[in-house]
PDB file of N, H, CA, C and O in Angstrom:
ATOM      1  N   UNK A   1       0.826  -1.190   0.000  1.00  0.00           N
ATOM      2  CA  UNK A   1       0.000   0.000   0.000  1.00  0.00           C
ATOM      3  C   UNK A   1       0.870   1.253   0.000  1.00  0.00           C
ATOM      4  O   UNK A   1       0.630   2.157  -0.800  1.00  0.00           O
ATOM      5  N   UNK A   2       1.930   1.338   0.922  1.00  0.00           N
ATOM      6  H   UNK A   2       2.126   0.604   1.572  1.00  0.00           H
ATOM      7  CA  UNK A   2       2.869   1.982   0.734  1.00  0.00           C
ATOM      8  C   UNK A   2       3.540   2.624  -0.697  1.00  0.00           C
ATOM      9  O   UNK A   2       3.714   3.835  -0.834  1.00  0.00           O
ATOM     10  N   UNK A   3       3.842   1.754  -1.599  1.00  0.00           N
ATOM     11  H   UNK A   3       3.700   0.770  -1.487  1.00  0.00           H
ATOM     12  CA  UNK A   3       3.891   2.089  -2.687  1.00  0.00           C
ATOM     13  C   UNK A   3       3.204   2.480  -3.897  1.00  0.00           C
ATOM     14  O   UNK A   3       3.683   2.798  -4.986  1.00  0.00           O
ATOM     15  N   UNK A   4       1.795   2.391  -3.457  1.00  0.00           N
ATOM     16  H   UNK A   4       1.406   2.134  -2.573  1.00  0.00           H
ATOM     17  CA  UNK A   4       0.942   2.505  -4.446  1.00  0.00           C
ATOM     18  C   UNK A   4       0.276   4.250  -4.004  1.00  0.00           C
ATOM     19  O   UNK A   4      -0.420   5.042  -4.640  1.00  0.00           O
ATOM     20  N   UNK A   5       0.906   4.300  -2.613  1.00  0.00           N
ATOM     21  H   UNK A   5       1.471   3.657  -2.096  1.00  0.00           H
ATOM     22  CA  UNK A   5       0.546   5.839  -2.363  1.00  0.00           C
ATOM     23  C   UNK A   5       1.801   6.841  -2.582  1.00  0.00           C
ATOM     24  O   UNK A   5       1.941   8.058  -2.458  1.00  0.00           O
ATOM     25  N   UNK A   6       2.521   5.935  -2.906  1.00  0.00           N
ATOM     26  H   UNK A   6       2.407   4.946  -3.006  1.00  0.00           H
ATOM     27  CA  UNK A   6       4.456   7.084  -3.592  1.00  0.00           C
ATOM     28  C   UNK A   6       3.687   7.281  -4.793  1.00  0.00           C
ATOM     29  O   UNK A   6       3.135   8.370  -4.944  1.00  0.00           O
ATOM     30  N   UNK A   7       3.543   6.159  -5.890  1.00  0.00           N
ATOM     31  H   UNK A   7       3.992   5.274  -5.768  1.00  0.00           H
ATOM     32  CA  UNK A   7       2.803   6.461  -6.915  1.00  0.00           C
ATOM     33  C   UNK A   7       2.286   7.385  -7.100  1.00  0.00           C
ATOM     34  O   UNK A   7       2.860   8.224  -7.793  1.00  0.00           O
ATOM     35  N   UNK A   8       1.116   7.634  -6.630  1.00  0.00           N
ATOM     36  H   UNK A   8       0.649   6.952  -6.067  1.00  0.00           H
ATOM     37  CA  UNK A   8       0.270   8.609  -6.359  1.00  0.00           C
ATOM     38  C   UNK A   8       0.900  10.344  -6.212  1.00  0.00           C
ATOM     39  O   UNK A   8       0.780  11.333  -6.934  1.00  0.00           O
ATOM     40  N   UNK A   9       1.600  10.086  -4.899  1.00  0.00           N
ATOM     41  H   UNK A   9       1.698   9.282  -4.312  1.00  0.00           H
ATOM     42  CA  UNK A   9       2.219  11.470  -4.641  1.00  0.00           C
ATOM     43  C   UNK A   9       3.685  11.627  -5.661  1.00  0.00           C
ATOM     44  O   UNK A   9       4.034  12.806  -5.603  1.00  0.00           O
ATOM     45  N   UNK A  10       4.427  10.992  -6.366  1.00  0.00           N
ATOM     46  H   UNK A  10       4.144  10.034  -6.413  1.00  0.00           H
ATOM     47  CA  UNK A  10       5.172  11.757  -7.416  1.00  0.00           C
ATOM     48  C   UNK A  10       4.296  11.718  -8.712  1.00  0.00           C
ATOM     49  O   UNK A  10       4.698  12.037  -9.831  1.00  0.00           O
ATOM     50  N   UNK A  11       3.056  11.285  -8.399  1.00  0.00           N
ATOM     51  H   UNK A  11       2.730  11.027  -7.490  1.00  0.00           H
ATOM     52  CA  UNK A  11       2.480  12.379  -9.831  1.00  0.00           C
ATOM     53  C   UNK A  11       1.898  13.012  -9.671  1.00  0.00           C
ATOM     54  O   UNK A  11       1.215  13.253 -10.667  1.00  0.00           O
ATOM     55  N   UNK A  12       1.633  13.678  -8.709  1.00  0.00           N
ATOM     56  H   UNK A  12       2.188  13.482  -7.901  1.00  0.00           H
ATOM     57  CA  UNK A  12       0.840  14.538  -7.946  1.00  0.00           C
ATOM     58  C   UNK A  12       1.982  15.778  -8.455  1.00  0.00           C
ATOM     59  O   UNK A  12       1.369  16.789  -8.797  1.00  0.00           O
ATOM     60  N   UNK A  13       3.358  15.905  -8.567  1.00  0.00           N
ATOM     61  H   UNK A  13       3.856  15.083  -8.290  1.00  0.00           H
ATOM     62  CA  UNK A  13       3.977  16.771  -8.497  1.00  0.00           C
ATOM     63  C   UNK A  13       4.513  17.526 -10.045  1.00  0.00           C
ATOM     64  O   UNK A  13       4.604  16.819 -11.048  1.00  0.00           O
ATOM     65  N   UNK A  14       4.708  18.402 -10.072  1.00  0.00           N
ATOM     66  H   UNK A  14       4.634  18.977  -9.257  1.00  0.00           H
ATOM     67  CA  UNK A  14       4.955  19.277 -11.376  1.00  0.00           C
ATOM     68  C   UNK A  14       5.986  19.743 -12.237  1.00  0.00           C
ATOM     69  O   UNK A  14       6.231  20.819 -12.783  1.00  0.00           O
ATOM     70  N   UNK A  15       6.725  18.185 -12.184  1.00  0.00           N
ATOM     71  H   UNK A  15       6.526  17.311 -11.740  1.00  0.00           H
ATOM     72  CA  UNK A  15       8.351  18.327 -12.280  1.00  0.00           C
ATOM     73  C   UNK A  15       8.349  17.342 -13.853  1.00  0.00           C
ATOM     74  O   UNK A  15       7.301  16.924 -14.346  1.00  0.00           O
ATOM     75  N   UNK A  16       9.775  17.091 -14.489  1.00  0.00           N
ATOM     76  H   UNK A  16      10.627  17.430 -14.089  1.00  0.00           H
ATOM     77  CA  UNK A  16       9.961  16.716 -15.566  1.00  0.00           C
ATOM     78  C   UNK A  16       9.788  15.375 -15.159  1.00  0.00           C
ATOM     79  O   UNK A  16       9.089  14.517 -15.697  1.00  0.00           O
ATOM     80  N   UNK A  17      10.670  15.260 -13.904  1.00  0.00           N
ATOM     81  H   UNK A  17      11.238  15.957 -13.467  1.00  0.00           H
ATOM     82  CA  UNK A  17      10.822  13.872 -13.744  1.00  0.00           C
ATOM     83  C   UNK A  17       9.763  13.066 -13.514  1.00  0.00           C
ATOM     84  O   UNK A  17      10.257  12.046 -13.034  1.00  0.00           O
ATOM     85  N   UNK A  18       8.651  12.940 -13.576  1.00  0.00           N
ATOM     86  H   UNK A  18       8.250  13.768 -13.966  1.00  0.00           H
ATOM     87  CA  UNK A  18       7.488  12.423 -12.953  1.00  0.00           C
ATOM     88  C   UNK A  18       7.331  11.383 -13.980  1.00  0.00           C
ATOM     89  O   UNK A  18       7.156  10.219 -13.621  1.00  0.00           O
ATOM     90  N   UNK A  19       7.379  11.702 -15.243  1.00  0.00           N
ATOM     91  H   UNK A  19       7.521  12.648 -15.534  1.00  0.00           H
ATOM     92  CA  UNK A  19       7.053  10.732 -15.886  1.00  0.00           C
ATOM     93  C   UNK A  19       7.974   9.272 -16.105  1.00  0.00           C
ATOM     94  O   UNK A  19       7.594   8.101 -16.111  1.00  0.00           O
ATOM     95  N   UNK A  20       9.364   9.877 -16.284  1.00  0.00           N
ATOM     96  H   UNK A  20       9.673  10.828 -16.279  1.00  0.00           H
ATOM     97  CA  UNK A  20      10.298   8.846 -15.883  1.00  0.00           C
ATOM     98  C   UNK A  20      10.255   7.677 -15.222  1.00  0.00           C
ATOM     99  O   UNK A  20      10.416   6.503 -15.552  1.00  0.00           O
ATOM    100  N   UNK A  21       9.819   8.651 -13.483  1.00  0.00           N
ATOM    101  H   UNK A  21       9.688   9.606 -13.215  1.00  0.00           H
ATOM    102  CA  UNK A  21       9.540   7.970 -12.615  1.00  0.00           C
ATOM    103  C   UNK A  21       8.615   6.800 -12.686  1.00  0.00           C
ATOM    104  O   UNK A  21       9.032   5.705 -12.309  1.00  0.00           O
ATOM    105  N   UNK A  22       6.978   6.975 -13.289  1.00  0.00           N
ATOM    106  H   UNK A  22       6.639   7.864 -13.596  1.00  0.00           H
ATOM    107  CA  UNK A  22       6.279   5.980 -13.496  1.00  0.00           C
ATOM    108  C   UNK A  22       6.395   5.003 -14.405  1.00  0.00           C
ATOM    109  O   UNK A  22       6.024   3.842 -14.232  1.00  0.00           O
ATOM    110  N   UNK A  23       7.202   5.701 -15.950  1.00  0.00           N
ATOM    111  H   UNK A  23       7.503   6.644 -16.090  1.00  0.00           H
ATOM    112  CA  UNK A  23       7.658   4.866 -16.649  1.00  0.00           C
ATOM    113  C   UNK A  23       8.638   3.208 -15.631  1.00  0.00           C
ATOM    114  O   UNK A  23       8.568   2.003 -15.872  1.00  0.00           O
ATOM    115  N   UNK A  24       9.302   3.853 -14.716  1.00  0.00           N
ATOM    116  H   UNK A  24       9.359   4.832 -14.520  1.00  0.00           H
ATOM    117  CA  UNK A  24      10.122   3.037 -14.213  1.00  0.00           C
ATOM    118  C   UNK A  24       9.312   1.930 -13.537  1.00  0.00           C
ATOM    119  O   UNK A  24       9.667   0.755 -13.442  1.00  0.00           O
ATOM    120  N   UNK A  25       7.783   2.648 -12.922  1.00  0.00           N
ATOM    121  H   UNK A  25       7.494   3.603 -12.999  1.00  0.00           H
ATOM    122  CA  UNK A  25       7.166   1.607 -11.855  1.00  0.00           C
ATOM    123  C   UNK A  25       6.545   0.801 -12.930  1.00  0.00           C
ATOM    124  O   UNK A  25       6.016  -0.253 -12.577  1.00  0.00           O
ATOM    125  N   UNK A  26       6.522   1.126 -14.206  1.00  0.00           N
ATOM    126  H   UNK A  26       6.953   1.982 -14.492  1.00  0.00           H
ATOM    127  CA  UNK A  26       5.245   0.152 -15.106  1.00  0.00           C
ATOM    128  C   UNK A  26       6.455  -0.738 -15.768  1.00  0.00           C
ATOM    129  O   UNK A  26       6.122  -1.776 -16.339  1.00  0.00           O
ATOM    130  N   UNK A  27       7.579  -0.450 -15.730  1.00  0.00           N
ATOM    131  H   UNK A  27       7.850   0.394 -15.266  1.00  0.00           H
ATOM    132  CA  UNK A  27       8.509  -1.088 -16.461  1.00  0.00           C
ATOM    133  C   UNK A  27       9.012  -2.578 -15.207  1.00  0.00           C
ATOM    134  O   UNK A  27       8.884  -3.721 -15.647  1.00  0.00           O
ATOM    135  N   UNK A  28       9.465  -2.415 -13.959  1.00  0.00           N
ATOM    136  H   UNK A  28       9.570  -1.487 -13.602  1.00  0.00           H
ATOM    137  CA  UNK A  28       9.706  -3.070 -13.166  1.00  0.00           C
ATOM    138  C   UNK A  28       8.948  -3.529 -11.681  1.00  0.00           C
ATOM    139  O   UNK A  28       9.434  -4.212 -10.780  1.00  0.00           O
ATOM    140  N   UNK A  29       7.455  -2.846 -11.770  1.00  0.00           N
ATOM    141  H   UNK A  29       7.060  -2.291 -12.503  1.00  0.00           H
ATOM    142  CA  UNK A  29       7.269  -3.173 -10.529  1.00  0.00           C
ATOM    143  C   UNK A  29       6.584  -4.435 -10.657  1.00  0.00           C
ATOM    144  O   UNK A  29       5.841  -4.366 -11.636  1.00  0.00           O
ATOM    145  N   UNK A  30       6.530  -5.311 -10.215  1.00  0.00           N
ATOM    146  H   UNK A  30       7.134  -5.367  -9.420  1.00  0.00           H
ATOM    147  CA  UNK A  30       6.040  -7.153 -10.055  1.00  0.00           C
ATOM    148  C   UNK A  30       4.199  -6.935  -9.721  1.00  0.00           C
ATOM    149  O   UNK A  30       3.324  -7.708 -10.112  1.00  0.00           O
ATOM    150  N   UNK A  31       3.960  -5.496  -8.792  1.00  0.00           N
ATOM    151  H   UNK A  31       4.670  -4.868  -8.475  1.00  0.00           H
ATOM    152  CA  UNK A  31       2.842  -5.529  -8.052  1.00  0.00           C
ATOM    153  C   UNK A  31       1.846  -5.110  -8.678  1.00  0.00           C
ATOM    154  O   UNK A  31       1.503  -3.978  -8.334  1.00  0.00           O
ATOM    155  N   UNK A  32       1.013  -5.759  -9.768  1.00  0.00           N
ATOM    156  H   UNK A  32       1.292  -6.678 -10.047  1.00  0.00           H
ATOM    157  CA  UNK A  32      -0.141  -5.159 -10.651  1.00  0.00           C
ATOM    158  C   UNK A  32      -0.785  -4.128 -10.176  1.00  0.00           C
ATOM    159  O   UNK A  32      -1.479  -3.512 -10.984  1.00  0.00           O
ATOM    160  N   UNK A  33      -0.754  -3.775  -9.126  1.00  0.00           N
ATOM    161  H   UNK A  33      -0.190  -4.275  -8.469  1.00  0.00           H
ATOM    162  CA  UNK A  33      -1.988  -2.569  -8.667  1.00  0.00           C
ATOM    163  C   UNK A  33      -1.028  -1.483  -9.053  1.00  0.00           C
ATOM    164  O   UNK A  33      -1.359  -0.561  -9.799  1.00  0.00           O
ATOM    165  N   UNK A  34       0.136  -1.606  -8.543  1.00  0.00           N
ATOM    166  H   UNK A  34       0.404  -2.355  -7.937  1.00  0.00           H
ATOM    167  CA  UNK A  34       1.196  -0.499  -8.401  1.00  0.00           C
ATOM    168  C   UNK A  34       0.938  -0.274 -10.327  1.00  0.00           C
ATOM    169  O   UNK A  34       0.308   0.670 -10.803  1.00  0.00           O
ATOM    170  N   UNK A  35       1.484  -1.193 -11.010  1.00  0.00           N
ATOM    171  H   UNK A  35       1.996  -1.960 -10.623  1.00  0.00           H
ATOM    172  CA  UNK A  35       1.707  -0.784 -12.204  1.00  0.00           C
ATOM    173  C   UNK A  35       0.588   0.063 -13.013  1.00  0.00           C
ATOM    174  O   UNK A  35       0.835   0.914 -13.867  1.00  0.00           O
ATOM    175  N   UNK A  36      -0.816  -0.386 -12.526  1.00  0.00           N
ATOM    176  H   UNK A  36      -1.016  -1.077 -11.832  1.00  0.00           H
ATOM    177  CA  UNK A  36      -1.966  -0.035 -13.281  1.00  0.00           C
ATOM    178  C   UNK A  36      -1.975   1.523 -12.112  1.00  0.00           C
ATOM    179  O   UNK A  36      -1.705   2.500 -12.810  1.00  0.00           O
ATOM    180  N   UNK A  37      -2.068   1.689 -11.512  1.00  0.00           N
ATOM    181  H   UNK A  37      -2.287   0.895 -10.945  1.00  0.00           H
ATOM    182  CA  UNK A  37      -2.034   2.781 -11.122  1.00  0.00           C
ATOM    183  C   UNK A  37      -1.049   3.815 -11.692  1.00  0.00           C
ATOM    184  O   UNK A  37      -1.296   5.017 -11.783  1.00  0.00           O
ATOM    185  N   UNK A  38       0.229   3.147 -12.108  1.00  0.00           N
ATOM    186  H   UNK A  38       0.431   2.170 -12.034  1.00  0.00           H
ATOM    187  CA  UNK A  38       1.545   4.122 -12.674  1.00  0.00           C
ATOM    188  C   UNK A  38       0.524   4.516 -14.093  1.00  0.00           C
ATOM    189  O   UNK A  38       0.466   5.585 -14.700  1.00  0.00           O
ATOM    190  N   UNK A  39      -0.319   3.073 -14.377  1.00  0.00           N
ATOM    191  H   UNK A  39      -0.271   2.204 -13.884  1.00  0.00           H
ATOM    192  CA  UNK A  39      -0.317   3.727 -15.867  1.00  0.00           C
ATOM    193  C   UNK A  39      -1.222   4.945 -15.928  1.00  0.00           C
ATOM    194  O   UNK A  39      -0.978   5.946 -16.601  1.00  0.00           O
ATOM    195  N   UNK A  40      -2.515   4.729 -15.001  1.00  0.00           N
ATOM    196  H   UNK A  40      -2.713   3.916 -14.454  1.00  0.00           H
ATOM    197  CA  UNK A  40      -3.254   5.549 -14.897  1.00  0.00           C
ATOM    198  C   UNK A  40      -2.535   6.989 -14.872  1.00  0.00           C
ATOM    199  O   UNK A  40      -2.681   7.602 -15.930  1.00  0.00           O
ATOM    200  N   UNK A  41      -1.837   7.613 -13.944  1.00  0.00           N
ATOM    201  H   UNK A  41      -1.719   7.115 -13.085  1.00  0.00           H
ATOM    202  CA  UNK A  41      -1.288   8.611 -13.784  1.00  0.00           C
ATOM    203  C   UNK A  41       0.020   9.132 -14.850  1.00  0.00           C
ATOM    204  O   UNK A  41       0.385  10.282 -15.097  1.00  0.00           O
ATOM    205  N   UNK A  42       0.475   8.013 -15.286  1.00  0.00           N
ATOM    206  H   UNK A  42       0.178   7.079 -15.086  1.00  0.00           H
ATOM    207  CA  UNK A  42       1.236   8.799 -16.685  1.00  0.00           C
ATOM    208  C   UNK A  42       0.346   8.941 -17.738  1.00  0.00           C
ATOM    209  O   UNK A  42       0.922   9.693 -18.524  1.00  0.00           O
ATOM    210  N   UNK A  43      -0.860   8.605 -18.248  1.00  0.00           N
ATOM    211  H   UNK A  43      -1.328   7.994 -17.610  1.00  0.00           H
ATOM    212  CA  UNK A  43      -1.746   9.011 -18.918  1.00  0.00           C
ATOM    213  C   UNK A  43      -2.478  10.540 -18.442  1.00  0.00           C
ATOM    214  O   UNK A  43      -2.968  11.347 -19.233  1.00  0.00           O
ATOM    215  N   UNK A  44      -2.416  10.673 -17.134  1.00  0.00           N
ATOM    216  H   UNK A  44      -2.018  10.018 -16.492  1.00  0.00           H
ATOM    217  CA  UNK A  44      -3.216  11.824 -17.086  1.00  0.00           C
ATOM    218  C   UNK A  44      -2.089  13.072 -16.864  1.00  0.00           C
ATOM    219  O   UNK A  44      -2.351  14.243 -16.588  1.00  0.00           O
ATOM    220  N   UNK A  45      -0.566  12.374 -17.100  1.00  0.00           N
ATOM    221  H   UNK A  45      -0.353  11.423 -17.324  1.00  0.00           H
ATOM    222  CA  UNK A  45       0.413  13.594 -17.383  1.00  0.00           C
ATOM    223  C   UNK A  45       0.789  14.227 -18.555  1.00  0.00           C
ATOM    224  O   UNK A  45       1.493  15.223 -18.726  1.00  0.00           O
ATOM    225  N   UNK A  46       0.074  13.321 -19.533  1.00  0.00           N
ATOM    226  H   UNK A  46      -0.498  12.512 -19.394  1.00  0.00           H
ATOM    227  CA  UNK A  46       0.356  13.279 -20.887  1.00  0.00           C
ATOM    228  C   UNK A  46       1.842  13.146 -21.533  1.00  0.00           C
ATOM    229  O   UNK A  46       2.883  12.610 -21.152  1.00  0.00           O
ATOM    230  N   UNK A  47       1.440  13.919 -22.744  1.00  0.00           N
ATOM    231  H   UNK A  47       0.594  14.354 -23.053  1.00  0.00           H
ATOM    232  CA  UNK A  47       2.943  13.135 -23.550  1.00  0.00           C
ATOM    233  C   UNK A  47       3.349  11.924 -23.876  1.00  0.00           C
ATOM    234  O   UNK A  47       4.089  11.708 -24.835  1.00  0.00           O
ATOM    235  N   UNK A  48       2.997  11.232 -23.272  1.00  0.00           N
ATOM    236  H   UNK A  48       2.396  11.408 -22.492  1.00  0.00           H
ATOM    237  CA  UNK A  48       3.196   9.594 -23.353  1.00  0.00           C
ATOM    238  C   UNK A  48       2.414   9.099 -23.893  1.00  0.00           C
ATOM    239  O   UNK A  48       2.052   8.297 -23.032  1.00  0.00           O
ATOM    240  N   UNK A  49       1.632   8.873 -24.956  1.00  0.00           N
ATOM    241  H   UNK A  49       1.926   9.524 -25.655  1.00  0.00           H
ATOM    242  CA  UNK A  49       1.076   8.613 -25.900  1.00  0.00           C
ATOM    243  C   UNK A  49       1.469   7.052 -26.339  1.00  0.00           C
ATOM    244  O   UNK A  49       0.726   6.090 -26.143  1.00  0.00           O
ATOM    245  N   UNK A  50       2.886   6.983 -27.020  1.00  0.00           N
ATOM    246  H   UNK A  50       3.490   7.765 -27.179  1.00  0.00           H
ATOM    247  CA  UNK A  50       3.606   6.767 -27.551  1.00  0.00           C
ATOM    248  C   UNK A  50       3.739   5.246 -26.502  1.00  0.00           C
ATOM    249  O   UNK A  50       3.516   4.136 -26.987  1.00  0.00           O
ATOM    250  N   UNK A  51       4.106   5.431 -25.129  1.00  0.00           N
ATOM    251  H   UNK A  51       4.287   6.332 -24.736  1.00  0.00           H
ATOM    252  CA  UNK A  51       4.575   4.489 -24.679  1.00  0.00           C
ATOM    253  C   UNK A  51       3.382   4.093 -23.930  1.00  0.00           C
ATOM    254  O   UNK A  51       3.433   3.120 -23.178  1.00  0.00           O
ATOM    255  N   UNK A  52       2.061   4.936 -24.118  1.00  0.00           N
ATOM    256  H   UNK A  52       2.020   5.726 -24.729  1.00  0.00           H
ATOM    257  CA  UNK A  52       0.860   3.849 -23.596  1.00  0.00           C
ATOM    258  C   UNK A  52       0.411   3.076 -24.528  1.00  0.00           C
ATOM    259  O   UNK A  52      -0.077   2.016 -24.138  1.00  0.00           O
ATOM    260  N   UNK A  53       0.425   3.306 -25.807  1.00  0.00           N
ATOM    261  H   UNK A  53       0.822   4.168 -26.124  1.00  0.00           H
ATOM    262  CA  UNK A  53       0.449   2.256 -26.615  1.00  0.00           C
ATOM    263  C   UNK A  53       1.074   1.081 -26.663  1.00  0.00           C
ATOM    264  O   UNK A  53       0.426   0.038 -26.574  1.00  0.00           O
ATOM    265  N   UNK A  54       2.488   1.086 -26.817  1.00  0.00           N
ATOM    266  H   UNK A  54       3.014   1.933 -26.888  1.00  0.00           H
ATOM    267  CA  UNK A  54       3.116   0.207 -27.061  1.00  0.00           C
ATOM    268  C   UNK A  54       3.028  -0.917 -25.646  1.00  0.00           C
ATOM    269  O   UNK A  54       3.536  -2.038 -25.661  1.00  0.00           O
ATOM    270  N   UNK A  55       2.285  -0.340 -24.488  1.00  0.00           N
ATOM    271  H   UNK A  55       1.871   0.571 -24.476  1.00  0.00           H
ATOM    272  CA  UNK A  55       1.979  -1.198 -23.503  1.00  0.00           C
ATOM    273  C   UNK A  55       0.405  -2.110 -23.531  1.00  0.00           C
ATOM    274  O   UNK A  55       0.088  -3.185 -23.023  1.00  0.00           O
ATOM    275  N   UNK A  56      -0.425  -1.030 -24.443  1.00  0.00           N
ATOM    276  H   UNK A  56      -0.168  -0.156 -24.856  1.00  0.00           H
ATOM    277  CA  UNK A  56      -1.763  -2.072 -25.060  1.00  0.00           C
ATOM    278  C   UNK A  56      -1.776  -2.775 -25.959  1.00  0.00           C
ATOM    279  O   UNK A  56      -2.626  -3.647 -26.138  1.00  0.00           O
ATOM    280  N   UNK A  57      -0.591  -2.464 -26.886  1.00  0.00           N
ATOM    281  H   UNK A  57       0.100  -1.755 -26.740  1.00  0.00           H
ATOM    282  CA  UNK A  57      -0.488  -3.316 -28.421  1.00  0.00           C
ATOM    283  C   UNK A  57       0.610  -5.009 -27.779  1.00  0.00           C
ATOM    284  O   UNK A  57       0.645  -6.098 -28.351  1.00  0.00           O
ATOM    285  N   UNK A  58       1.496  -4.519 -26.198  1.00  0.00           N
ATOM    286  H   UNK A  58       1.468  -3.634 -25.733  1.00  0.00           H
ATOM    287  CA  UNK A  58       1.891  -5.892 -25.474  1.00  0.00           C
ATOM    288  C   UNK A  58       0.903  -6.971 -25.274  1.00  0.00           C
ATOM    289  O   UNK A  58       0.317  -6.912 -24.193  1.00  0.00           O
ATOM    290  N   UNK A  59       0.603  -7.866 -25.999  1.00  0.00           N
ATOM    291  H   UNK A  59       1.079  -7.914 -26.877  1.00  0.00           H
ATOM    292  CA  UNK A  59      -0.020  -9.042 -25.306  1.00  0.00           C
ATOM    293  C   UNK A  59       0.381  -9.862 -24.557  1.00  0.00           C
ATOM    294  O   UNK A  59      -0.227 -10.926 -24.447  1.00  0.00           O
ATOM    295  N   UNK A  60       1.663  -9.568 -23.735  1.00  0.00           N
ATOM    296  H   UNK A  60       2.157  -8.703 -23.823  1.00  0.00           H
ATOM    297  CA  UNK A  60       1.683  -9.777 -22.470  1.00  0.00           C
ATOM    298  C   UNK A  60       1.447  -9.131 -21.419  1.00  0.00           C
ATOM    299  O   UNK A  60       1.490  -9.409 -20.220  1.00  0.00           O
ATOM    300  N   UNK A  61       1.164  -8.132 -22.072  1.00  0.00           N
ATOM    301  H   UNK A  61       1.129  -7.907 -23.045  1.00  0.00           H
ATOM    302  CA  UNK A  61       0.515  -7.493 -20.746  1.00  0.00           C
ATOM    303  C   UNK A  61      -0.683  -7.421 -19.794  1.00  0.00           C
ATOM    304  O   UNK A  61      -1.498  -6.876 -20.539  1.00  0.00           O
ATOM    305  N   UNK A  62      -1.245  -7.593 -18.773  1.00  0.00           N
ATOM    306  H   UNK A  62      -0.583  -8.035 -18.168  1.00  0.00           H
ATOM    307  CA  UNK A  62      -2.463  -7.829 -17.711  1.00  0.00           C
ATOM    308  C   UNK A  62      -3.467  -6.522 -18.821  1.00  0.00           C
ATOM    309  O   UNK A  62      -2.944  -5.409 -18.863  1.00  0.00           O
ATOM    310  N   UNK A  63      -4.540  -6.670 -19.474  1.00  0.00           N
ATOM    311  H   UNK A  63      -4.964  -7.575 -19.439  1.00  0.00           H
ATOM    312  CA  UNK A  63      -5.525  -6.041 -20.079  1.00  0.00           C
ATOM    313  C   UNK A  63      -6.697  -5.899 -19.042  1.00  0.00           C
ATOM    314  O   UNK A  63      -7.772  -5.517 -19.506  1.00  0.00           O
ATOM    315  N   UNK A  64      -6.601  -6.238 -17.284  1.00  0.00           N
ATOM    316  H   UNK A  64      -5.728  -6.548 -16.907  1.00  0.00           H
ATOM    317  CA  UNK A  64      -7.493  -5.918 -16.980  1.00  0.00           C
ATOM    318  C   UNK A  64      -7.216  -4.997 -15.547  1.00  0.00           C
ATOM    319  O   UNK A  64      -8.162  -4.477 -14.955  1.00  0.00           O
TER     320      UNK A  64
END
């Protein structure tokens, strides 16, 4: 739970790095909630277009 509320609060914030950051949790975190939550919030930072795709066009990836 802990981590799924860091999530939360570095995208809460108004810096370059934010997106990085979640890129990193959807890239390595093991904990599905954590990741679907990263994705949620790099979608609503925008710009990332590009790499939310290429995570729906993954069919390995959890679609739910």
């Amino acid at each position: 739970m802990l981590a799924e509320r860091a999530v939360l609060a570095i995208s809460l914030h108004d810096d370059a790095r934010v997106a990085p950051m979640l890129k990193n949790f959807i890239r390595t975190s093991q904990n599905q909630r954590i990741r679907s939550s990263a994705v949620y919030w790099l979608g609503q930072v925008g710009r990332e277009q590009a790499f939310l795709v290429d995570i729906v066009k993954n069919d390995a990836e959890d679609k739910s």
